[in-house]
N, C-alpha and C positions, 0 to 999 in steps of 0.2 A: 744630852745635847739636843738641839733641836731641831732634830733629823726628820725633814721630807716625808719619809715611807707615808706610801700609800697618795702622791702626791697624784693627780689626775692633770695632767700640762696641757699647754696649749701646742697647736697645729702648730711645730717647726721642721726642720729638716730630715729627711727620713734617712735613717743611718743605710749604708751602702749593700749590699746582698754580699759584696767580699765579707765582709763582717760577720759574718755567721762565727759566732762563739764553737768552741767542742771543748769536753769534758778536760781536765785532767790528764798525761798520759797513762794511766790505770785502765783509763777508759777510751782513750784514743781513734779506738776502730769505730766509734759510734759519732755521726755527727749529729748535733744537735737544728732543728730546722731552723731557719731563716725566720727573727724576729721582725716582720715587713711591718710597714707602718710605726715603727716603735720612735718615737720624738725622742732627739737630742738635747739634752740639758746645756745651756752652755754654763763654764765655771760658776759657781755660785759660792758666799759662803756658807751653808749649809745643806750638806748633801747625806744620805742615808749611809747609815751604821751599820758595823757587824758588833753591837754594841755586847750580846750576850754569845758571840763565838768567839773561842778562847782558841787560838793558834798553836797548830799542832807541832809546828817546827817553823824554822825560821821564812821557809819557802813563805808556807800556808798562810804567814801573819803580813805579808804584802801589803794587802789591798787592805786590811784593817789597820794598817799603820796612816797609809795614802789618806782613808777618808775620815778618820780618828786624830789624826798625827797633831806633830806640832802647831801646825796651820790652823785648825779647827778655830773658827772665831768667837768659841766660848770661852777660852780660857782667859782672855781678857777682862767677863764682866764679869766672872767665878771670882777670879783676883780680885778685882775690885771689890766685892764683897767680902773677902777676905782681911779686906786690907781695915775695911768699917768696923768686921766681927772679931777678928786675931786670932789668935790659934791656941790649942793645937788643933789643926785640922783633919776631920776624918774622909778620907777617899775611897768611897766602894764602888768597885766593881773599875779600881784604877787601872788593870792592865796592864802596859809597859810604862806607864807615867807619864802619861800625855799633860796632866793636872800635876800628878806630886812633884816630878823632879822641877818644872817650873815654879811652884811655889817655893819647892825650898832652897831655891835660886832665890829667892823674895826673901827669905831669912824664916819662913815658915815651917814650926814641927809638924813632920806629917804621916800619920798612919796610914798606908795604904794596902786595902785588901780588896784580895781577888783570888777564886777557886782555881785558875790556873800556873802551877807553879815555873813554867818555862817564862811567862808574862815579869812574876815577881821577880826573876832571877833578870829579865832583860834592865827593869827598871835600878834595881841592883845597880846592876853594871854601868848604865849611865849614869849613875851619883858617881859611881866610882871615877868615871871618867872627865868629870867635871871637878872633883877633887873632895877633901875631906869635911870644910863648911859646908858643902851639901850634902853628901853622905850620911853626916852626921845626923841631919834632921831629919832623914828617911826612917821609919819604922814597916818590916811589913809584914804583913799576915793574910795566912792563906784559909780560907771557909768560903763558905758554897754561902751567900744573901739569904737563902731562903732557911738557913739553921745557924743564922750568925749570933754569936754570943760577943760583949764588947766588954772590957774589963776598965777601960781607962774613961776620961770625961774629954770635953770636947767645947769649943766655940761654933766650930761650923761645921757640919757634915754635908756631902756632899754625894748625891747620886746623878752622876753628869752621862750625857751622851744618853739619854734616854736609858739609865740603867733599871728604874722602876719597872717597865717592859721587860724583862728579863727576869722579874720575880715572878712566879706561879700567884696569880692570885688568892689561894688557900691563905699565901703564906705571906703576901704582903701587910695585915694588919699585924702580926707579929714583929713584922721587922722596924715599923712604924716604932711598934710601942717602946722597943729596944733601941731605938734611936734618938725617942724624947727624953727616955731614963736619964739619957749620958749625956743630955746639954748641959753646959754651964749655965747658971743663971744668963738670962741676956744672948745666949747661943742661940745660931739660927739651922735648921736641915735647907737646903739650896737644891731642886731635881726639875728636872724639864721634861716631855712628854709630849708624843703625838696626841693629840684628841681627833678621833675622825667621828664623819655621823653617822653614826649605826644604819638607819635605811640606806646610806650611800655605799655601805659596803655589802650590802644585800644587794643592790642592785646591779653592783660592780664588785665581786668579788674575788675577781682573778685582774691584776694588773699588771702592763708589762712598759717598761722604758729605759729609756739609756742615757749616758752621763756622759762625757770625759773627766778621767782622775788630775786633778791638778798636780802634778810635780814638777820638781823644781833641780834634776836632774839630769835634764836632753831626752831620757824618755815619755814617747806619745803611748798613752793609755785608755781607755775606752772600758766601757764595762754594760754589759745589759742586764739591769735586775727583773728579775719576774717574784710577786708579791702576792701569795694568797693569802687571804682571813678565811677562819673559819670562825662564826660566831656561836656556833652550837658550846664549842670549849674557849670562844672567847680570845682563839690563837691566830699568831703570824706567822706565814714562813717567807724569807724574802733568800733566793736563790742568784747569785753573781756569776755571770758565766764573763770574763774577763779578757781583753789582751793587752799587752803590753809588748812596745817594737822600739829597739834601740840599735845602736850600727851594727849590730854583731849579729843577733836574735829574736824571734820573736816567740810572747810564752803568753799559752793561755791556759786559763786559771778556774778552777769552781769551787762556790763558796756558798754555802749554806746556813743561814743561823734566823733560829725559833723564837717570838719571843711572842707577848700574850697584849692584847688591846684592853686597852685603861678606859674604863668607862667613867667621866670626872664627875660622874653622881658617887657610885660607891665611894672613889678615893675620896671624895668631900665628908663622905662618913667614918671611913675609915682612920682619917687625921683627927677628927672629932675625935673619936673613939681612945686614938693614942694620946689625945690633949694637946695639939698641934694644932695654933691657926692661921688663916692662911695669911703676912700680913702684903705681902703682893702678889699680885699675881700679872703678867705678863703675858701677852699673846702675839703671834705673828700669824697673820694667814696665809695659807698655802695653795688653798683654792677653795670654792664657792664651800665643801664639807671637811677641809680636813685645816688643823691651824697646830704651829706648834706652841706647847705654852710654857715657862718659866713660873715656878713657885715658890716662893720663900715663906719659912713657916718658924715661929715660935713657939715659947711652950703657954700653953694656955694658963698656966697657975700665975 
């Protein structure tokens, strides 16, 4: 997806000092300090991922459903390109099926894999629940991206929501080359990606800001992400300290998920490398160093 992180905003409203996030109840007794000056997002369509944290139960996958979920305004122009390319379509690092079970509402066969298996079992159950024409078209399997082997072939793969970010660079030209194996003649790989600029994250490399979560259920949500890089290993950590207030309760939430900064020089060698070119490439910017980008790639032969 073309998630924010690392977004550097402009002067708006400064969330209130009530708002001080705290841990989890695990951690309860400890409050977390007062995020001051932290700028307010207001709705957007795209807002930052827990693209490579996998939900430990059904609590924990809240806020990665909120900012992943159905809404996400990618899955419209992924469709669309679906609809150019045909299927079967491969979905890594799907999740609960933010992507599959919409497609194969579309009449799309669809493999979806993801190392977490409470994720695959959710997606499961929403075929199920939608009935047996979508069911049907669901395939899913469970492996870790960075040791994925694919047996079957493909029109479009897709690594949405900035799931590229979530592979260890070691281990992204592997997964590349395992990806172009299994196009169909004429199949396309579809993945998007933060690009930020390396001096900008050396000179800023700890960021802190706040959002509200769009839903569409009477509860009001808020979230404060705090965002470091490390460039020495080339990593991200982006920490969600959360609440959510509805008539009854109010619950607040911490959410942690790791993933690694794509430097668009290497990946441009790296697709080389797998026989992948790029034949768009797409950009949005985010602020004066950081832009999200859309790529579509076929096979160079």
């Amino acid at each position: 997806m073309h998630t924010p992180s690392g977004t550097s905003l402009p002067v708006m409203p400064v969330v209130p000092a009530a708002f001080a996030p705290v841990p989890p109840s695990a951690s309860a007794g400890a409050r977390l300090p007062v995020f001051e000056g932290t700028a307010v997002v207001p709705p957007a369509d795209y807002l930052p991922g827990l693209e490579s944290a996998a939900p430990a139960d059904e609590d924990a996958g809240w806020l990665h459903d909120a900012l992943l979920g159905p809404y996400s305004a990618d899955i419209v122009g992924y469709l669309s390109l679906a609809r150019r390319c045909g299927g079967p379509v491969l979905d890594l690092g799907c999740g609960a099926g933010r992507l599959a079970v919409p497609f194969a509402r579309q009449g799309f066969r669809v493999e979806a894999v993801d190392r977490d298996a409470a994720s695959l079992e959710r997606l499961r159950a929403w075929g199920r629940r939608i009935g047996p024409q979508v069911s049907r078209l669901l395939v899913t399997t469970r492996a870790d991206l960075a040791e994925l082997r694919l047996r079957g072939r493909y029109r479009l793969v897709l690594l949405a929501g900035t799931m590229i970010a979530a592979v260890p660079p070691h281990a992204r030209p592997g997964l590349l080359r395992e990806i172009a194996a299994r196009l169909e003649p004429g199949g396309a790989l579809a993945f998007d990606y933060t690009a930020h600029g390396l001096r900008g994250l050396s000179e800023e490399p700890d960021r802190t800001w706040a959002f509200q979560v769009p839903r569409f259920d009477g509860v009001e949500e808020w979230a404060v992400a705090r965002q470091v890089f490390g460039l020495d290993a080339m990593s991200e950590r982006i920490t969600y300290h959360s609440v959510r207030t509805g008539k009854v309760r109010t619950e607040r939430v911490a959410r942690t998920t790791d993933k690694w900064i794509v430097d668009p020089e290497c990946l441009a060698a790296e697709l080389d490398a797998a026989g992948l070119r790029v034949e768009r490439r797409r950009a949005h910017r985010l602020d004066e160093r950081t832009e999200s980008v859309l790529l579509v790639c076929r096979s160079a032969a």
